[in-house]
N, C-alpha and C positions, 0 to 999 in steps of 0.2 A: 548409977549406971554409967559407964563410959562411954566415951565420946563415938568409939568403931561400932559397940553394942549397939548406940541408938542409930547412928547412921545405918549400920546392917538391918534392923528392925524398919528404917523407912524406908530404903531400896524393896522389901522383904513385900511390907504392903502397897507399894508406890504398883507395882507391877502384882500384885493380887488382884487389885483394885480394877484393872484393864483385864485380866485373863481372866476373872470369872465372868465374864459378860460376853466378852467381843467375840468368842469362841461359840458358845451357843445360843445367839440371838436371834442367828438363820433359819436353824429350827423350830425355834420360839414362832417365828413371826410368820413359819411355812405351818404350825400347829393349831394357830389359830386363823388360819387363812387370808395372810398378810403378804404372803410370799413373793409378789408383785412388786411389795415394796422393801425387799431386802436391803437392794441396793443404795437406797437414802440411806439406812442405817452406817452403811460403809463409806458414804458421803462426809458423813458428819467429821468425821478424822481429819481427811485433808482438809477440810475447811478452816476448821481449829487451827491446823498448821500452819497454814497460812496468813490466822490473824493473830495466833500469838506471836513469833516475834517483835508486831508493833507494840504488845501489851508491856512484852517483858523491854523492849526499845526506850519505848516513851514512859511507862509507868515504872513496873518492877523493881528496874536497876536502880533505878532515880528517885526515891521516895519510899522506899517501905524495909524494911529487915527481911529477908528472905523466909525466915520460919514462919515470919508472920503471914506473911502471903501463902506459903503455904497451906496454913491453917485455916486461913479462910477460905481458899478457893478448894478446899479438899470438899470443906465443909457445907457448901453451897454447890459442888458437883455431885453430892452424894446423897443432898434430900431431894435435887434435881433426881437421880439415876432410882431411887428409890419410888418416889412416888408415878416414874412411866410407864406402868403396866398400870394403871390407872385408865390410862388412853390407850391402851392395848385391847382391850375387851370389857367387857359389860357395857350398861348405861352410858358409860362417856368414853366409849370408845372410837377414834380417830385416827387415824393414819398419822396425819398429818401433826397432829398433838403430841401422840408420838417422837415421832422422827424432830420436834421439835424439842423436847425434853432430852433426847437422845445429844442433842447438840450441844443446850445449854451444858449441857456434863461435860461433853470434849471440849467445848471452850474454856471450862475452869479445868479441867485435865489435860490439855496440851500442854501450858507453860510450864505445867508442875515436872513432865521430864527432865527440862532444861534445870530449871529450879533446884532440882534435889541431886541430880549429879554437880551444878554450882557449890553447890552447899557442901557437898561431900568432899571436892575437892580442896576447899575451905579449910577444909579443919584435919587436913592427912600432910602430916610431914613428909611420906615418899609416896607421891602419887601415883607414880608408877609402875610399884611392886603393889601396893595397899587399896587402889580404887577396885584393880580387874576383883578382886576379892569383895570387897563391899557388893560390887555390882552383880556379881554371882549370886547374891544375895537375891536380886531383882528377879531373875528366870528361877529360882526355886519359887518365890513369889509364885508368878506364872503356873508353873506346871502345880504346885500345890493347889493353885485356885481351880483347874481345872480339876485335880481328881478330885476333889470334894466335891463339885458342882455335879458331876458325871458321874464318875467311879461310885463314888460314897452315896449319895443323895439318889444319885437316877434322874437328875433336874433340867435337861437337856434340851425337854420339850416345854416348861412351865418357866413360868415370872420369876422362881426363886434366884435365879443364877443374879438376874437385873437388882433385885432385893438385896442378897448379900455383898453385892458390889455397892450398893451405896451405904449400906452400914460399914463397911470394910473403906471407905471413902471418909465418914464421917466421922471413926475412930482414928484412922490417918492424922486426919485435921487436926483433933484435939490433941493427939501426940503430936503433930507437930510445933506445938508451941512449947514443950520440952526439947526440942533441936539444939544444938549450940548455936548462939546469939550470931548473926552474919548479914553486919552494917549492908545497904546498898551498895553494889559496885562499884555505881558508876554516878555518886552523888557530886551532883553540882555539876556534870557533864553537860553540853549543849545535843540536843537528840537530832539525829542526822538521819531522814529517809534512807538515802543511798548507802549510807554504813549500814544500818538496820538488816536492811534483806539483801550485802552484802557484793550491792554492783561495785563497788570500789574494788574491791577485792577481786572479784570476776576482772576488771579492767586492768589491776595490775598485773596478776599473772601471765597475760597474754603469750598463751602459750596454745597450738595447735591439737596436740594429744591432751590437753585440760579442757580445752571446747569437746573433741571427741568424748571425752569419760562423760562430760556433765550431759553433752545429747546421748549417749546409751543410757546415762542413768536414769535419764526421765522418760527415755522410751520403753527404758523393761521394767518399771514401775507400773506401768499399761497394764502387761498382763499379771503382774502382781498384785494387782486387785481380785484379779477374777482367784484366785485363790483364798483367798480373805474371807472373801464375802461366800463364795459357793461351795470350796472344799467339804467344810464341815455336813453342809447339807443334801453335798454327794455320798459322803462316805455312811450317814444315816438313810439316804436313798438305799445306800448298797446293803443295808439290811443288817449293818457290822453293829454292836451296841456299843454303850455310852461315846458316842462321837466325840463328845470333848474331852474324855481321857485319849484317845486314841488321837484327838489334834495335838496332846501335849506334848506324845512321841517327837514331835516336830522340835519343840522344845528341849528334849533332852538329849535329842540328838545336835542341837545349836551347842549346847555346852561341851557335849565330846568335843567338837572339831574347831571352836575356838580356843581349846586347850590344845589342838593339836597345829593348827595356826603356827606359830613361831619355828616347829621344824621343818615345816615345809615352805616357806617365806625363801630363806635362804637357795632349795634347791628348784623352785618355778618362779620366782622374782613376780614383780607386780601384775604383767599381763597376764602370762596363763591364769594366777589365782584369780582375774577378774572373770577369764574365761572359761577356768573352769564352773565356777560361779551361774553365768550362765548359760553354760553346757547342764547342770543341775534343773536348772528352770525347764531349758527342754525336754529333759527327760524325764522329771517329773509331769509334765501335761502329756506326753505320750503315753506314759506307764497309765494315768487314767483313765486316756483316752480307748487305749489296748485292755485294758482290763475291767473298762463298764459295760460293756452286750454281757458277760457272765459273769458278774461282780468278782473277779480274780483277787483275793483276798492279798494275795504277798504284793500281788501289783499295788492296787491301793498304798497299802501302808509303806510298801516303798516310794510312793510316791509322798508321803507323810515326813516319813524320815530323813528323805533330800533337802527338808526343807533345813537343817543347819548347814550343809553346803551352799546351797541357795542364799542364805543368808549372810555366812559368817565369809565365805569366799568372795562376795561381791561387796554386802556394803560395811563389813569388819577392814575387809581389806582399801575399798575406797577409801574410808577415812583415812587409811594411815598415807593414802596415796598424796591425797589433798596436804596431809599435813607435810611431807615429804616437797611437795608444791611450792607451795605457799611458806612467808618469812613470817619471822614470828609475831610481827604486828599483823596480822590479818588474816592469821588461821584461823582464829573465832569467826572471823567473818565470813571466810570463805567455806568452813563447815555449815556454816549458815546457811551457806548459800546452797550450798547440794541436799542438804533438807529441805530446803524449802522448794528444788527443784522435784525430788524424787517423791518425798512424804504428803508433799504440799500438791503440787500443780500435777505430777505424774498419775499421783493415786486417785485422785479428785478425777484426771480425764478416764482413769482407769475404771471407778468404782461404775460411772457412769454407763460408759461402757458396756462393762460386764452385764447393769441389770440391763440393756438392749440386746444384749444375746440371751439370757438367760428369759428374758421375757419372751422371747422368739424364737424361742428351741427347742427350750425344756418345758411341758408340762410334769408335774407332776403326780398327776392321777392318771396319764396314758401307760396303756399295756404297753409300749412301746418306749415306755422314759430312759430305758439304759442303753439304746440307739441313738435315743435323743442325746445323752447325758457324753455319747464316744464324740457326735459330733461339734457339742459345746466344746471340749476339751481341746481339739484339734485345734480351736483358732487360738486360745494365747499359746498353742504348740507354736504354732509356723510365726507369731507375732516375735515369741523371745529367738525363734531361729533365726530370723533375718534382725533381729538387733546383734545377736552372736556374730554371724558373718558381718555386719557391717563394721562393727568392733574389732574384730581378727583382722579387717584389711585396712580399717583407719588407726589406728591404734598405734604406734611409734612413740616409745619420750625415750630416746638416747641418755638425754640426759639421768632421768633417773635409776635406769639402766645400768649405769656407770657405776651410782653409787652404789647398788646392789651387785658390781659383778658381776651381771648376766650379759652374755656375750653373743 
């Protein structure tokens, strides 16, 4: 088997692995009358994020062969994700046990993102032209996990989604120690806090419109939670079937417009594409908000479908902004750093958040939930419009302005 084959095949399930579950867990835990505690589910992420890069900092790079690590940590994420519907209902059913299980998964499944894109880049002579293609690999992943779990199955409402994510975890694992062989990075390095989660990096930039990007980008992470965690569970509120096909739309729409990315680069330069970006966000939580009192069906799903705009306009385009930033010893760090602002701390104050709104808004069994459901909507509306305007009027880099000839 070749060397692209198996890397396409672990992008393939890397991202199976996360989209048969994260997608319909809302459901899940609203089906057996959990729904209170959605929002830890969606906790569980940013938290991972925020303590893997010490794992991959201090351990990862420094000590282990990358495949290896991956095989194990797929492998113990995924008898973890399997056995939580355990503590989901019957005799040992706990919330709390739960959402604890829920964690231990994302803490061996955070690093592995960074991990498997590492690895990939490893062993690709043009990375350039050869990764976007592997990683393509990733969001078929995704969207295939979803219509299997929804479309195929009808499993939307039940533990199986949770079930095949950890077998699809722990087949991961074991393939992954078939990976091509990729020594630690960063063996025999000294580990440095401040490199880690990339305040050097933050300090050398020192640059006005780089503070601007990094506080929008953790402020519209805010309402980007409340999407995560509640979309799915509006869109099956609204009575439309298998929701997690119908989240995947999100997904397939993410792959048009990152293909379509590169010619529009040239003629909206770095700001608009941030703003249009989150011009998408807003208009995605109004199209919900405007089309839950009558569940307006086109509304909805276009509000589904923004999400590769939403996604690929803001943080496809960030990174290349950072990297555009930042010299070439300290773009890893400084990528770092805006993950770990946006994925990390943004989503984590966001997921929070969301379940104090949605705790306080929404019932679910009121005659009245799709009044409830316009006015849930409305607040990460007006939360991403006043980060939109704050951005459109702080927002200035001449500099790299220049280098894209926008004028």
């Amino acid at each position: 088997m070749s060397v692209k084959v198996r890397l396409s095949i672990m992008m393939f399930l890397q991202y199976a692995v996360w989209g048969a579950w994260y997608v319909t867990v809302g459901n899940y835990m609203t089906a057996i009358g959990m729904q209170s505690e959605i929002y830890w589910a969606f906790t569980v992420s940013p938290i991972a994020s925020i303590i893997s890069p010490f794992f991959l900092g201090m351990i990862a790079d420094r000590y282990f062969s990358t495949e290896k690590i991956l095989g194990v940590l797929h492998i113990i994420g995924g008898i973890a994700m399997f056995i939580s519907p355990m503590f989901a209902e019957g005799p040992m059913a706990s919330p709390t046990l739960f959402i604890v299980f829920l964690l231990i998964n994302m803490l061996c499944y955070m690093p592995t993102v960074a991990l498997t894109n590492s690895l990939a880049f490893n062993h690709l002579s043009n990375q350039e032209k050869e990764f976007p293609i592997i990683r393509a690999f990733g969001t078929f992943g995704w969207i295939a996990a979803g219509v299997l779990v929804s479309k195929v199955l009808g499993a939307d409402l039940t533990s199986m989604p949770l079930k095949i994510a950890g077998v699809l975890g722990v087949l991961l694992g074991i393939f992954s120690f078939i990976l091509p062989h990729t020594p630690p990075p960063a063996l025999g390095e000294k580990a440095s806090f401040r490199k880690i989660i990339g305040i050097d990096a933050f300090n050398k930039i020192k640059s006005k419109p780089f503070y601007v990007f990094i506080i929008s980008s953790f402020l519209i992470c805010i309402p980007l939670s409340v999407y995560y965690a509640y979309a799915p569970v509006f869109v099956n509120s609204s009575g439309l079937e298998n929701p997690g096909f119908i989240m995947s739309f999100g997904q397939m729409s993410e792959f048009v417009f990152i293909l379509l990315m590169p010619l529009l680069f040239p003629i909206l330069g770095i700001k608009k594409m941030l703003l249009t970006g989150m011009f998408a966000w807003v208009l995605r939580y109004f199209l919900f908000a405007l089309g839950a009192p009558d569940q307006v069906v086109w509304m909805i799903l276009g509000g589904v479908i923004l999400h590769g705009i939403c996604y690929d306009f803001f943080f496809v385009a960030g990174f290349i902004y950072v990297d555009k930033k930042a010299v070439k010893e300290i773009r890893a760090q400084a990528q770092g750093f805006v993950v770990l602002a946006t994925y990390g701390f943004g989503m984590l104050i966001g997921a929070q958040l969301a379940g104090y709104l949605f705790n306080g808004m929404v019932d679910v069994n009121s005659s009245d939930v799709f009044k409830q459901w316009q006015n849930f909507w409305y607040v990460p509306a007006v939360l991403a419009a006043i980060v939109m305007v704050f951005f459109a009027i702080m927002f200035k880099d001449k500099e790299v302005e220049k280098l894209e000839g926008v004028k």
